[in-house]
C-alpha positions as CSV (number, residue, x, y, z in Angstrom):
1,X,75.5,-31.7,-8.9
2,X,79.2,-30.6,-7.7
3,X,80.2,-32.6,-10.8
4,X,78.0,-31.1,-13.4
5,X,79.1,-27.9,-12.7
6,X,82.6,-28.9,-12.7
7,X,82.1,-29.9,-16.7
8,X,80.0,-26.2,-17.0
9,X,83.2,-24.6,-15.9
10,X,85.4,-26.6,-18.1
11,X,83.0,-25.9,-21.0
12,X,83.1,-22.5,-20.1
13,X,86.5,-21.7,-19.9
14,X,87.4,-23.2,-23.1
15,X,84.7,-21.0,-25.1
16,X,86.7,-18.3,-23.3
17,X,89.7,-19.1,-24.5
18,X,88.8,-19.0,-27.7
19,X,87.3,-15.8,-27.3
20,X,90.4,-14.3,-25.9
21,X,92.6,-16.3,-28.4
22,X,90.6,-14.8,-31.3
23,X,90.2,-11.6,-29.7
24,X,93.6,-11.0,-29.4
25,X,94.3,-12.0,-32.8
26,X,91.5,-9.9,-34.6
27,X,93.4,-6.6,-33.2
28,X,96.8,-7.8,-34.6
29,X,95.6,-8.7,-37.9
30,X,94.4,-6.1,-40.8
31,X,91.2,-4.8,-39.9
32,X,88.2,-5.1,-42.3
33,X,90.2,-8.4,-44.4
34,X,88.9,-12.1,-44.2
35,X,91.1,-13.4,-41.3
36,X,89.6,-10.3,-38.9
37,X,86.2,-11.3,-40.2
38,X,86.6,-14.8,-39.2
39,X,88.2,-14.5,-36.4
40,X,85.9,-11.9,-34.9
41,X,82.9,-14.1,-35.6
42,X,84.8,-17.0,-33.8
43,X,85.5,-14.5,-31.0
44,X,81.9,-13.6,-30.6
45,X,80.5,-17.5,-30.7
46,X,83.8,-18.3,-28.0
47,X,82.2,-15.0,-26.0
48,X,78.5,-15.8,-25.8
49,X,78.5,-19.4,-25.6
50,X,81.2,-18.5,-22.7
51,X,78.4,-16.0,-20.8
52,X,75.4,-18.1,-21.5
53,X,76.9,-20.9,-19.8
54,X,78.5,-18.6,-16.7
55,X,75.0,-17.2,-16.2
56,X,73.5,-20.6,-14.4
57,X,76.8,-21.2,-12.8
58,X,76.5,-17.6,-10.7
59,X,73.3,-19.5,-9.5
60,X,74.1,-22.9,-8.4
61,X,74.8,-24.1,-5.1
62,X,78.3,-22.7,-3.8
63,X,78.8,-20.9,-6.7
64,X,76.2,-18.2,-6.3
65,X,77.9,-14.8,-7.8
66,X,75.6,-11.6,-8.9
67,X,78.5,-9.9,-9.8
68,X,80.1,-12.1,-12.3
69,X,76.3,-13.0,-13.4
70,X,75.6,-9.2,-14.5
71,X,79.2,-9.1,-16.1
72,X,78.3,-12.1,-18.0
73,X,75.4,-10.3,-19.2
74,X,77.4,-7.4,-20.3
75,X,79.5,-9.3,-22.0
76,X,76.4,-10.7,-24.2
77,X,74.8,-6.9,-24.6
78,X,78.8,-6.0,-26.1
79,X,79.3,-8.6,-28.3
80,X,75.7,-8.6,-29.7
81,X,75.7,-4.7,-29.9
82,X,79.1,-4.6,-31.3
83,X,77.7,-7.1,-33.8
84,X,74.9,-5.1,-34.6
85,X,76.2,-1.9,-35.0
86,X,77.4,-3.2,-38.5
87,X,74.2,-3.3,-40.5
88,X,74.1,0.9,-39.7
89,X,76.9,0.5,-43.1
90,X,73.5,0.3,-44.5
91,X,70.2,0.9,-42.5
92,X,69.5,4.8,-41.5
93,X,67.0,3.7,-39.3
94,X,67.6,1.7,-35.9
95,X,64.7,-1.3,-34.9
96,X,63.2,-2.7,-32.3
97,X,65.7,-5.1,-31.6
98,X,68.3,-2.3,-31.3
99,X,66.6,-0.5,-28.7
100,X,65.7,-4.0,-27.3
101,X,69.4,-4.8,-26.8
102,X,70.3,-1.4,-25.0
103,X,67.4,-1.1,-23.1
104,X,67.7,-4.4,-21.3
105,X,71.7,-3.3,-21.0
106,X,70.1,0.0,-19.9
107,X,67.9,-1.9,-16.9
108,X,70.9,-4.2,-15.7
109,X,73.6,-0.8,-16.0
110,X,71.2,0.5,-13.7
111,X,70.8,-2.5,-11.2
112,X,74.0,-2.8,-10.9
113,X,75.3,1.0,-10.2
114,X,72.3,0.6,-7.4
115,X,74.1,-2.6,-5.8
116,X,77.6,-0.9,-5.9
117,X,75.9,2.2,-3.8
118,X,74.4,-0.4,-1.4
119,X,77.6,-2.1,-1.0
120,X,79.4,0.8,-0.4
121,X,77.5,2.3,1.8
122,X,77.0,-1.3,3.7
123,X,81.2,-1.8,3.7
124,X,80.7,-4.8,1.7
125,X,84.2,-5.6,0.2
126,X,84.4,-4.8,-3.7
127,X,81.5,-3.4,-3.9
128,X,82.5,-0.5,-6.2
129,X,83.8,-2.7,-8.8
130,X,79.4,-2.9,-9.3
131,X,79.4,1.1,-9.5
132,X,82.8,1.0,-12.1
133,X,81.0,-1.3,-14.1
134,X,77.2,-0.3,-14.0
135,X,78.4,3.0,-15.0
136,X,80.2,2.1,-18.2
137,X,77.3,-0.1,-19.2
138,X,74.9,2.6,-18.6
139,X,77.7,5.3,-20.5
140,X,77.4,2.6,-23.4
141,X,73.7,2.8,-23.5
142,X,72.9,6.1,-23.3
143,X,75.3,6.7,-26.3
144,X,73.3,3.8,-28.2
145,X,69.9,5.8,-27.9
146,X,72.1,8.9,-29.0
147,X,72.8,6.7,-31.8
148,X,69.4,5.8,-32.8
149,X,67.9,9.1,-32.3
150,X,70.0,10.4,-35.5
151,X,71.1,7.9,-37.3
152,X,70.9,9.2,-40.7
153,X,73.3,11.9,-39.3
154,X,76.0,9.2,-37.2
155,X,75.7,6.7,-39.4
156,X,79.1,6.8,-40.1
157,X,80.1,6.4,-36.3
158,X,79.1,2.3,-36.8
159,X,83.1,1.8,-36.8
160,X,83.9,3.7,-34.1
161,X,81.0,2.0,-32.0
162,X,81.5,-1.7,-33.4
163,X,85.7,-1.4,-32.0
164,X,84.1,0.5,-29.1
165,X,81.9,-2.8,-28.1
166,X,84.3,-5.5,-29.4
167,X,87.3,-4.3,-27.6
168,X,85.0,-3.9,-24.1
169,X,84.0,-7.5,-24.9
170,X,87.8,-8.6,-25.1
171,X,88.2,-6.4,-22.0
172,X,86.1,-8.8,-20.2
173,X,87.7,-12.1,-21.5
174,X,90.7,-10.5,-20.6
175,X,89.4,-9.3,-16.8
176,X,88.3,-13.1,-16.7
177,X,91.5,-14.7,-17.2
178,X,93.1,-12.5,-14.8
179,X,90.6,-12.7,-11.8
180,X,89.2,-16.5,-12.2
181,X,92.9,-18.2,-14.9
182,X,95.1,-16.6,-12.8
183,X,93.4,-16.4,-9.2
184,X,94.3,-12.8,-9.2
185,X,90.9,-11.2,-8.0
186,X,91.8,-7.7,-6.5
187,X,90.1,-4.4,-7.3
188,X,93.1,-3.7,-9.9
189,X,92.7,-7.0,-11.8
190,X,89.2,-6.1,-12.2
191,X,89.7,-2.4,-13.1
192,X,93.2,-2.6,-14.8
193,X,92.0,-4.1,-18.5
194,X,89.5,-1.5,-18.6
195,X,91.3,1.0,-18.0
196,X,94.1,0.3,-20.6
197,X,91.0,-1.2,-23.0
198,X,89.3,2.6,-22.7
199,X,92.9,4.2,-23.8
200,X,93.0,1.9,-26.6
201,X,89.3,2.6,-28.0
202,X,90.2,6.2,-27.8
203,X,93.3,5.6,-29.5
204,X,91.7,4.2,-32.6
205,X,88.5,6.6,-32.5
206,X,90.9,9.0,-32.8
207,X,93.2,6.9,-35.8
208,X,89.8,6.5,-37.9
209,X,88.2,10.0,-37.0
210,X,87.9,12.2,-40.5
211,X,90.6,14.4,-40.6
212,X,90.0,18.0,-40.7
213,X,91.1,20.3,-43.7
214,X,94.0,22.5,-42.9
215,X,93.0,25.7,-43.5
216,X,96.1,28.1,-45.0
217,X,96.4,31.5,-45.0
218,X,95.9,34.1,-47.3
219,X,99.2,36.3,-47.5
């Protein structure tokens, strides 16, 4: 068994690698153009193959981890999400599979803001890196159903909400290589890439946000 999982985990980190290797390099190159393209859709096959096979390993014997199990999960809801978000370039209306997607991110956002209150209020060690993030899943969700509730008038907030996901996605590949590559798995390993991930989505809402006209004065 020991060995099996061995092989899981080597499978697993190499889709992960990919998926940080092509993340990184679909934020260097021009956005929009053939080598993004590509390289985000090998970043999102590196990601979810990564998580899918992470999810039974959180379960095995001596491997048991609900933590990194829900964050494997988010990692799936952000790449499929930020996936998504692209047909909105065209639909004005969202479908059940939207609201499928961000409900069931919805549900886990929730469990897991409800295990980081537990832990913390049992003194169990980490536990608020469940609450930090529960709470940006459940952020993230809310702002989906705010999405889909007026589509025809946000439809033009897909970009903003596709680097949004993508970017949280790399966030987590990143966070990965940090806590389980490196061996480094304090509070501000865990914490750190989102934090500098959230100034760099705001950085490029604000870079793409339509730019309001200059109003001169009369003299």
């Amino acid at each position: 068994m020991e060995q099996t999982i061995k092989i899981l985990i080597y499978i697993h980190a190499f889709f992960g690698g990919i998926g940080l290797i092509t993340g990184t390099g679909s934020i260097l190159v021009k956005k929009g153009g053939l080598l993004h393209k590509r390289m985000g859709k090998l970043f999102s096959i590196g990601m979810i193959t990564s998580s899918l096979i992470s999810i039974p390993i959180c379960w095995m014997p001596k491997h048991q981890n609900i933590f990194l199990f829900l964050i494997g999960l988010f990692t799936i809801y952000l790449v499929i999400a930020g996936n998504r978000v692209l047909t909105f370039k065209t639909k004005t209306k969202a479908d059940t599979i939207d609201f499928i997607i961000s409900g069931s991110m919805l549900f886990f956002s929730v469990v897991m803001i409800a295990l980081g209150v537990y832990c913390q209020l049992m003194n169990i060690e980490n536990g608020i890196l469940f609450t930090f993030f529960g709470g940006f899943g459940l952020y993230m969700t809310i702002k989906d159903f705010q999405f889909y509730k007026n589509v025809s008038e946000t439809n033009k907030k897909w970009l903003s909400k596709h680097i949004g996901k993508m970017i949280g996605a790399l966030i987590a590949s990143i966070t990965a290589f940090i806590v389980a590559g490196i061996g480094i798995g304090n509070i501000m390993a865990w914490m750190a890439p989102s934090i500098l991930g959230t100034i760099y989505i705001i950085y490029w809402n604000r870079k793409i946000a339509p730019k309001k006209p200059v109003l001169k004065s009369i003299n």
